[in-house]
Each structure stands twice: as C-alpha cells, then as structure tokens.
C-alpha positions as CSV (number, residue, x, y, z in Angstrom):
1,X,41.2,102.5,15.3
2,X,43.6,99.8,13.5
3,X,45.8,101.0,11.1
4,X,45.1,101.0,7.4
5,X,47.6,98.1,6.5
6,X,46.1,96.2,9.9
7,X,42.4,96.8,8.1
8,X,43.0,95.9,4.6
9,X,44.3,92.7,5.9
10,X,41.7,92.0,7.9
11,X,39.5,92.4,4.9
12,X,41.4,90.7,2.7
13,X,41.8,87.5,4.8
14,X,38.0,86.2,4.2
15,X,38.3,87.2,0.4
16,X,41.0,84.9,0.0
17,X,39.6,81.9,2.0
18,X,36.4,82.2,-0.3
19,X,38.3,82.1,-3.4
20,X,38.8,78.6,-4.2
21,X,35.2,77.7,-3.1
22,X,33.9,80.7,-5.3
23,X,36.5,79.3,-8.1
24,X,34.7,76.2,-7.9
25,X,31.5,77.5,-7.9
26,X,32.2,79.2,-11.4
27,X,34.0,76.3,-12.4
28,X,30.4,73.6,-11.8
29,X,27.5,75.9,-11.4
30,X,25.6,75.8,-13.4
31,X,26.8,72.7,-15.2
32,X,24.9,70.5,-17.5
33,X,26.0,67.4,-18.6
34,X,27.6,66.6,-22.0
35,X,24.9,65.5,-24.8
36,X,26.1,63.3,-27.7
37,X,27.5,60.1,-25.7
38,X,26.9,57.1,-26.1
39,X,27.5,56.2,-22.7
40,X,25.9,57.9,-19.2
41,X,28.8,58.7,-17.3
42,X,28.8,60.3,-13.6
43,X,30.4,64.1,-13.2
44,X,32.5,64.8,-10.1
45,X,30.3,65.9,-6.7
46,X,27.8,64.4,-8.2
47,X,27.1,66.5,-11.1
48,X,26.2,65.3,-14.6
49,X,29.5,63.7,-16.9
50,X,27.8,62.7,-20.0
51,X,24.7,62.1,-20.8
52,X,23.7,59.2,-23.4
53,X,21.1,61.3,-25.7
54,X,20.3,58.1,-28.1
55,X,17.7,56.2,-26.8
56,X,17.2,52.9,-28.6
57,X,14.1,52.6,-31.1
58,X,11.2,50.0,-31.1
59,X,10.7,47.7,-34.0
60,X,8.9,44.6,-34.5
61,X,6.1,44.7,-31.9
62,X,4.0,41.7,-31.7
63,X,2.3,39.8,-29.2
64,X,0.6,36.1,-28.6
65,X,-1.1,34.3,-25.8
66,X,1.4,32.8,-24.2
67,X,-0.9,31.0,-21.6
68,X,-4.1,30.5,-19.6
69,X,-5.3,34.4,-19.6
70,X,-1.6,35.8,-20.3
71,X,-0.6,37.9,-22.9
72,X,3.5,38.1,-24.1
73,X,4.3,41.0,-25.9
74,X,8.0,41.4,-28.0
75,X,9.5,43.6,-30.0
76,X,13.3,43.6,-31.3
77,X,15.0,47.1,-31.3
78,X,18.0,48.8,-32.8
79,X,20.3,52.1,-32.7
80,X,20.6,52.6,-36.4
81,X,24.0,54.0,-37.6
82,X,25.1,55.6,-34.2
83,X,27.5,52.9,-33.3
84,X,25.6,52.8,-30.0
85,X,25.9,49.2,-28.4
86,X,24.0,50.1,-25.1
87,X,22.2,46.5,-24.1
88,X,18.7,46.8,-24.5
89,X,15.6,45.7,-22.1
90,X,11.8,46.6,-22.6
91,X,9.0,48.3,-21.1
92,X,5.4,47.4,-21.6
93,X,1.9,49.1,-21.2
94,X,-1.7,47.9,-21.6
95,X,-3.4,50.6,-23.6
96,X,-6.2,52.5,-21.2
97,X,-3.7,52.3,-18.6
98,X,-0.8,54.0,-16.8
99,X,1.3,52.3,-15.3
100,X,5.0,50.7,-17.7
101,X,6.1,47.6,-16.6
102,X,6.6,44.1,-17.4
103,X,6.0,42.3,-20.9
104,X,3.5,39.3,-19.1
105,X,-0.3,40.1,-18.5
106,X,-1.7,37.6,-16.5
107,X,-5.6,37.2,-15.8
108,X,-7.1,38.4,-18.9
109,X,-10.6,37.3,-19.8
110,X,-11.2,36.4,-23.3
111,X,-10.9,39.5,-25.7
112,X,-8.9,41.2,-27.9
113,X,-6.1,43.9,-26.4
114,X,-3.8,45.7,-27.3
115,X,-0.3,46.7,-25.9
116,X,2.2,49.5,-26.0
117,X,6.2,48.0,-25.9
118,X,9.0,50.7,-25.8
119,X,13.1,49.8,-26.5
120,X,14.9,50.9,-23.1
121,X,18.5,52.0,-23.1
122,X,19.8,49.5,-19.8
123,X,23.1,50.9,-19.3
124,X,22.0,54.2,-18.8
125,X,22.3,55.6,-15.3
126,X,19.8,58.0,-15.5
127,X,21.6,60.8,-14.2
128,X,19.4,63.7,-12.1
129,X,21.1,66.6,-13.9
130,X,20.1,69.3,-10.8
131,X,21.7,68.3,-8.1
132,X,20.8,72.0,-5.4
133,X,22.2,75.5,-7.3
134,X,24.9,73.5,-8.6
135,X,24.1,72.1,-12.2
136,X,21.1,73.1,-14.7
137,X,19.0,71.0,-17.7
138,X,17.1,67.7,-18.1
139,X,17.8,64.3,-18.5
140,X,17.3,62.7,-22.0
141,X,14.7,60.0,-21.7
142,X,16.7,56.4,-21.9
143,X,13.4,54.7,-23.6
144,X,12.2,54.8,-27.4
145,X,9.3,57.9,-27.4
146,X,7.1,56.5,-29.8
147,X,6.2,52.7,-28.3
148,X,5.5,49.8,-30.3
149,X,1.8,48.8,-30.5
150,X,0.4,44.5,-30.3
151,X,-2.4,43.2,-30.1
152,X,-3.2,40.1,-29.3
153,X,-6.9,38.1,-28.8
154,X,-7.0,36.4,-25.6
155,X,-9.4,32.6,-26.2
156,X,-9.8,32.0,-22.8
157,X,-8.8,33.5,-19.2
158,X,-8.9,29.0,-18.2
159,X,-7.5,26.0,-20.4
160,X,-5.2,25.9,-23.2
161,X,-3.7,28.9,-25.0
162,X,-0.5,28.8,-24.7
163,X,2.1,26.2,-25.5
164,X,1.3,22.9,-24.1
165,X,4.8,21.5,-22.4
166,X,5.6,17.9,-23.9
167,X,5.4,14.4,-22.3
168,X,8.3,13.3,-20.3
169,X,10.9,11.4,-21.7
170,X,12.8,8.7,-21.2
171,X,14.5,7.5,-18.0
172,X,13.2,10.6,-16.4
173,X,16.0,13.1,-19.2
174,X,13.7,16.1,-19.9
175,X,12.0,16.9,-23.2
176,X,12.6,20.1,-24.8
177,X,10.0,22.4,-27.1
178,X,10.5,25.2,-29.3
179,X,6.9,27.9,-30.3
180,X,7.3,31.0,-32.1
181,X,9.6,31.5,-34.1
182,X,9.8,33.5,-37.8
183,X,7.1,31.7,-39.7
184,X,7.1,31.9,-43.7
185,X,4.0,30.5,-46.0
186,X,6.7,30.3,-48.9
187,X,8.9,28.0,-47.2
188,X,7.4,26.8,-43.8
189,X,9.5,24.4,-42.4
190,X,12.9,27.1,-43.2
191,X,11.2,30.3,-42.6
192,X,12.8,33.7,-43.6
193,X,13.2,36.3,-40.2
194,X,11.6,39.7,-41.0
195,X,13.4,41.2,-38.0
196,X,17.2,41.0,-36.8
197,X,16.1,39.9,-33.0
198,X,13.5,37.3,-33.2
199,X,11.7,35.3,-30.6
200,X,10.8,32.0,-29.8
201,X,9.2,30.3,-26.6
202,X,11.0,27.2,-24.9
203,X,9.1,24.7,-22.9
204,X,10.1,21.2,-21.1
205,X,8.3,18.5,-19.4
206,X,9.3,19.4,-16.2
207,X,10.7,22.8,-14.5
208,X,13.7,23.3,-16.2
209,X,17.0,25.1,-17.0
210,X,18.5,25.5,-20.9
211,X,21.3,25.1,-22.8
212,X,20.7,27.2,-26.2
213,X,23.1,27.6,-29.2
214,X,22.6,29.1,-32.5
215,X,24.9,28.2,-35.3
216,X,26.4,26.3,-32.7
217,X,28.1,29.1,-30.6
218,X,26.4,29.7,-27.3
219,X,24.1,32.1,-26.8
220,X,21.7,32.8,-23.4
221,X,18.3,31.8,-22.8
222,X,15.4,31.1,-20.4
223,X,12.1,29.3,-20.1
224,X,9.4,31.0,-21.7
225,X,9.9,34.0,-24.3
226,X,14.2,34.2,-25.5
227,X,14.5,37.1,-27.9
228,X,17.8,36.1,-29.9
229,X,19.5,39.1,-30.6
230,X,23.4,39.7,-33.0
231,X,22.2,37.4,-35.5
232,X,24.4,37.5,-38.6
233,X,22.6,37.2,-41.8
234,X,22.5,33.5,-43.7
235,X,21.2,30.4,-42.3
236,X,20.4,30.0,-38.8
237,X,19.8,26.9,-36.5
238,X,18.6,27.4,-33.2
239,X,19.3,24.4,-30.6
240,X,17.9,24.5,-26.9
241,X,18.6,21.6,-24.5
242,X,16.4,21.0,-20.8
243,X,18.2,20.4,-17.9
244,X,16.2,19.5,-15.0
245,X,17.1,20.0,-11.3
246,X,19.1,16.4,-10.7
247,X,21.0,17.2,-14.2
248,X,19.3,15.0,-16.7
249,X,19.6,16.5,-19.7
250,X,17.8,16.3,-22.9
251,X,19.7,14.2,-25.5
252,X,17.5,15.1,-28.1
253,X,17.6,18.6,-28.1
254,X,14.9,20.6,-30.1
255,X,15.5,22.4,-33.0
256,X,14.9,25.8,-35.2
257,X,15.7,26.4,-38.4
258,X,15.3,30.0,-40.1
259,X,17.7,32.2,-41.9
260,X,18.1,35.9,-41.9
261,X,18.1,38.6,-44.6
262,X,21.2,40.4,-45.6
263,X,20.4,44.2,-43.9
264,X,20.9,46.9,-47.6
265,X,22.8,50.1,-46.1
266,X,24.2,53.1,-48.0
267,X,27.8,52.3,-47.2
268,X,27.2,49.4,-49.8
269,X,27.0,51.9,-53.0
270,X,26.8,55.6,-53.9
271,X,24.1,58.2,-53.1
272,X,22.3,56.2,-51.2
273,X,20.9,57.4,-47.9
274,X,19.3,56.0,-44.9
275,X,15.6,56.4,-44.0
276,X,14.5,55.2,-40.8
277,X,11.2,53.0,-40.4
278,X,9.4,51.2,-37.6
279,X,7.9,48.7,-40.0
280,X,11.3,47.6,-41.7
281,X,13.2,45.1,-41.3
282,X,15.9,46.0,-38.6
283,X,14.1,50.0,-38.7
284,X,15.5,51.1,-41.7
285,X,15.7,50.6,-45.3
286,X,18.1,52.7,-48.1
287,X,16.5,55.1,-50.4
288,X,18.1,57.1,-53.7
289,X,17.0,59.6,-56.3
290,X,20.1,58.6,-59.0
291,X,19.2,56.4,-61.7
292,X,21.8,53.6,-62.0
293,X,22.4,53.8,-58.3
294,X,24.1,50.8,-57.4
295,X,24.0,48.5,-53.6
296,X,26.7,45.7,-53.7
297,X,27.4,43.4,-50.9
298,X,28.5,39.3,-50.7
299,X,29.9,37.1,-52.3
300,X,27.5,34.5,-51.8
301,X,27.9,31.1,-52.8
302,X,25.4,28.2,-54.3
303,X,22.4,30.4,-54.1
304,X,19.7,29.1,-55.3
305,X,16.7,31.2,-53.7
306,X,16.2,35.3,-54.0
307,X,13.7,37.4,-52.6
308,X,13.9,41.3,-52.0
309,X,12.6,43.1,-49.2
310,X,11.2,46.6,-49.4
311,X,8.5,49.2,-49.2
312,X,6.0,49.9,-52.1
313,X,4.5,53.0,-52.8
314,X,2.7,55.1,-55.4
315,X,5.9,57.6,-55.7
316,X,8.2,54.4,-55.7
317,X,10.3,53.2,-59.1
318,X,11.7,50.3,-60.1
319,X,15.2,48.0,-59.4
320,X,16.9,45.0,-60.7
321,X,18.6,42.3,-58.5
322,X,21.3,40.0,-59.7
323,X,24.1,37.7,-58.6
324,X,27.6,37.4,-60.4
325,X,27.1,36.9,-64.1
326,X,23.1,35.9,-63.5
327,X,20.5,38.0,-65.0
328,X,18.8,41.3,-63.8
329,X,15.8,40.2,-62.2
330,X,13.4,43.4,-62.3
331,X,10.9,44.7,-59.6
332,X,8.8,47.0,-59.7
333,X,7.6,49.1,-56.3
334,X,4.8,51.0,-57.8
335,X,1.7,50.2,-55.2
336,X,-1.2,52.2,-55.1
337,X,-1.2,52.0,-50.9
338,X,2.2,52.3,-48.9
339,X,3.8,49.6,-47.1
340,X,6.7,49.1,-45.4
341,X,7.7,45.8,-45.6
342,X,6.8,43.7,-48.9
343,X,8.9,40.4,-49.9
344,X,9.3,39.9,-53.5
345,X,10.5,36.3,-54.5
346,X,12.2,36.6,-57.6
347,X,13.8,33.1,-57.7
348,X,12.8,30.0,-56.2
349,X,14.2,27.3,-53.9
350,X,14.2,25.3,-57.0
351,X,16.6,27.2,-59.5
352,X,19.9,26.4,-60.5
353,X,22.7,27.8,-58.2
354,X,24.5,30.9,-58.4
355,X,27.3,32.6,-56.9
356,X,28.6,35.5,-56.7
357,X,28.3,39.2,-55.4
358,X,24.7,40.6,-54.8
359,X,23.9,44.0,-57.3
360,X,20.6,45.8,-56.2
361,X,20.2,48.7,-58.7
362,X,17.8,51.8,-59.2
363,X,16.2,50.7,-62.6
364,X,13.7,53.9,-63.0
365,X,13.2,56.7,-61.1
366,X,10.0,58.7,-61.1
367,X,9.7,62.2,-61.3
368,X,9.5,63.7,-58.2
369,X,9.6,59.8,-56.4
370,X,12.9,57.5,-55.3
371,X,14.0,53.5,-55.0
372,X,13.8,52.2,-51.7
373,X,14.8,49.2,-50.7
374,X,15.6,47.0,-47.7
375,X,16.9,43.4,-47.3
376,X,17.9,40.4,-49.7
377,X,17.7,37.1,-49.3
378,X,20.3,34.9,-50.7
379,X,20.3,31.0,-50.3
C-alpha cells in the first residue's frame, strides 16, 4: 500500500493537469456571441465575437422589363439612425416560389408577376454561433425580414421590351444610353428622386465597359441596372461614358439630370421623433404631437422651387413651410385614406428666388393625431 502523502499526490497530479482545460471550458462554454454590433466579428477557437444584429431594411422596390422575357427588380435600402455603414447587396424571389437568388428573371412569357426583393447586410460573416458543447444561441439573420414586393408585366417572352442599345457612332467610338432613372410629371426633363439610391440602366452600341460620374466625382458602374447609392441632396447630374474593348471611348457621353430631396430628421428641431416606413422616402419620415414644433435645416440659396414630402392621413394636422424671410406656405395632411409618400408643390419653378434657411413647422395638431412629415425640396 503507498503511503498517504504518495496517494494524495497521485491523485492530485491529473486534477491539476485538467485544470487549465476545465478553466477554459468555464471560461467559453457555453458562449454566445455579443449582440448589438455593427460589425460580425470572429471569437477565438472559433467561437462567436460579435454578432451584427442590424440587418439593413428594404425600401423602394420596383421592377421593369428589362429585356426580351426578363424581369429587373431594385429596391434602395437604408440602416436608419444606427450609424450602421455595412455595404449592402440584394436578394430576390419570384412569389410562388422558393428559392432567393439573383435580381434577373430571364424566360418569362408575357404576364404580369410579381417579385419579393430583400436588403442583405454583405459584410456580415454569418457566424455559426454552435460550434460542438462549446458556444450556445442563434445567428441574427443578415437580410431585411419583411421583403420588398414589384411587379412588373412582361409584353413579350421575344422582341423588344427592354432598352433598345443605340446605333454606332462615329469612327467606330461607342455610343452611350441612359433608361430609368427618377421620372417626375411636374418637371420631366429635371425629375425629383423619391428615394436616396436610385437606378438607372446603361446601354452602348457595342459590348462595353463605363466610366460614370455624378456631380462630377467618380462613382462605380456596370452595364445594365447601376443603383447609385450616398447621394447628397440638391442637384444631381449623372454622366456615363462607353469604352469598348480596343479603348474607343465615347466623346459624347450621355447624361442624367435629377435632384434629390433634403431627408427631415428629428435632430433638426425639438420633440420630434422618428417613425420608420417602407413607403418613405429613405424609410423614414419625423413625426410630433407639440404644436409649434419646429424642423430647420439649410441655408439654401436662389431657390425658386418648393415641394414637401409626406404622408397624409385622416389623424394627420397641418404645417407651414418657409425659407428666410418668405412667407409660411401652409399644408394641410388631412386625407381620408393613408399614404405614405404624397408631394405637395407649394412653389413653382417659376417664382421669384429665395434664400435662406428651410422652417417646416407643426401648424395644428389634432386631438389625439400628430404632423408627420418627410422630405423638402429646395431649388
């Protein structure tokens, strides 16, 4: 028989090999990753770091024929006020299916259909947050929950129906074409955008590359459908240039010209607060109970045009919009249907200039109903 001091060491000598690996057992197991980033991050042995809970949402879904049989679908998206700058890409489904993939149907018959687009956090890694015993939870879905719906009519799965590429031009340069685009029956040929990312479709003579600017500042593109996205609001001109495979370029590039709303947010005024909405412009509009309640943003300058964005409603009040010394021009947003997005044009292209800051203020207030409003447009 060993002795007792010969025994207890014996014992003792797999107890304290264990330790550390028992130490690090209670230390990752079970371990869940950290919720509330804004970033998916990677955990050491591969356990869960952090774990980007803000997927991105969906706004501005719309589709067109694009070409023989093929449907395009787009949408523009946004991350609100979480300061979340996470690139976005986007998933498509055609409804009475499955399967998410691609934003391009091909070899549709003629017919109307309609399409599911969801806003799809890129950056994300998707981390498995069970990896054996070790870790415990779920992973936080990286794509907007409630899609985006288009629908777009198909006129024929042969010929025509979608943009027709332009003749050749000279000494073999490329010509360049610009579809889509924000379209606007008050002012058609300088259309206002009703959402902060949208599209156009670019097209050339030939198989091409492009050069694309806006504002004249470089900014990326393709062939076919370029959502243009960090647009700052004013005036915009959009510029895209074909280059074919030898190098010829375009010299006369083609041309878009649009401008986009100034975005109303409650860090502009007091008691104010933010209401999110698919159908806004950029997801969101600014809402408040306070009569008096005032929204300032600008200076502008030389504006001669003003039209408010915003929802109507049969619980909705009125506001007043003015720049510098101009006068209050009043709107009311009594409807007896809800909508999210209505433009009101309060002053024409026509009228006399001014400058100055932008005031948006709650006018009345109805009992037991709010303001809301959304965008202005200032030029």
């Amino acid at each position: 028989m060993l002795p007792s001091l010969v025994r207890r060491a014996a014992f003792l000598a797999p107890v304290l090999l264990l330790a550390p690996l028992l130490a690090l057992l209670l230390e990752i197991s079970p371990a869940q990753a950290v919720v509330g980033c804004q970033s998916e991050v990677a955990g050491p042995l591969g356990t869960p770091g952090c774990d980007d809970t803000t997927p991105p949402d969906t706004v501005s879904a719309a589709g067109a024929q694009s070409g023989s049989g093929q449907a395009t679908v787009q949408a523009g998206s946004t991350y609100g006020a979480t300061g979340d700058t996470d690139p976005v890409g986007f998933d498509c489904q055609r409804v009475g299916t499955a399967t998410w993939g691609a934003c391009v149907f091909s070899g549709l018959s003629a017919g109307s259909y309609s399409f599911l687009i969801r806003a799809v956090d890129t950056a994300d890694l998707a981390l498995t947050p069970c990896v054996g015993v070790l870790c415990s939870g779920q992973e936080v879905p990286d794509y907007d929950a409630t899609p985006g719906t288009a629908t777009v009519t198909i006129t024929g799965s042969t010929g025509g129906g979608g943009p027709v590429p332009p003749p050749p031009g000279p000494n073999g340069a490329p010509e360049t074409q610009i579809t889509g685009g924000p379209t606007d029956r008050l002012t058609p040929s300088s259309p206002v955008s009703l959402t902060r990312h949208p599209s156009v479709v670019l097209t050339a003579s030939e198989p091409a590359t492009f050069n694309c600017a806006v504002n004249a500042k470089k900014v990326p593109c393709q062939g076919g459908t370029t959502v243009l996205r960090r647009l700052k609001p004013g005036p915009q001109v959009f510029v895209a240039q074909a280059v074919d495979s030898d190098g010829n370029f375009d010299a006369t590039p083609a041309s878009l010209t649009f401008y986009v709303p100034y975005d109303l947010a409650p860090r502009q005024g007091q008691h104010w607060k933010r209401v999110k909405s698919h159908g806004s412009y950029a997801g969101d509009y600014v809402s408040t109970t306070s009569k008096g309640a005032t929204l300032t943003l600008g200076p502008v300058k030389n504006v001669h045009e003003i039209r408010l964005v915003a929802p109507v409603g049969p619980q909705l009040g009125k506001v007043a919009v003015r720049i510098g010394k101009g006068p209050w021009l009043k709107v009311s947003l009594n409807a007896a249907k809800q909508a999210d997005l209505h433009v009101f044009e309060l002053r024409e292209s026509g009228a006399r200039s001014l400058s100055g800051r932008v005031e948006v203020k709650a006018l009345k207030v109805p009992a037991g109903g709010a303001v809301a409003v959304d965008a202005v447009v200032a030029r």
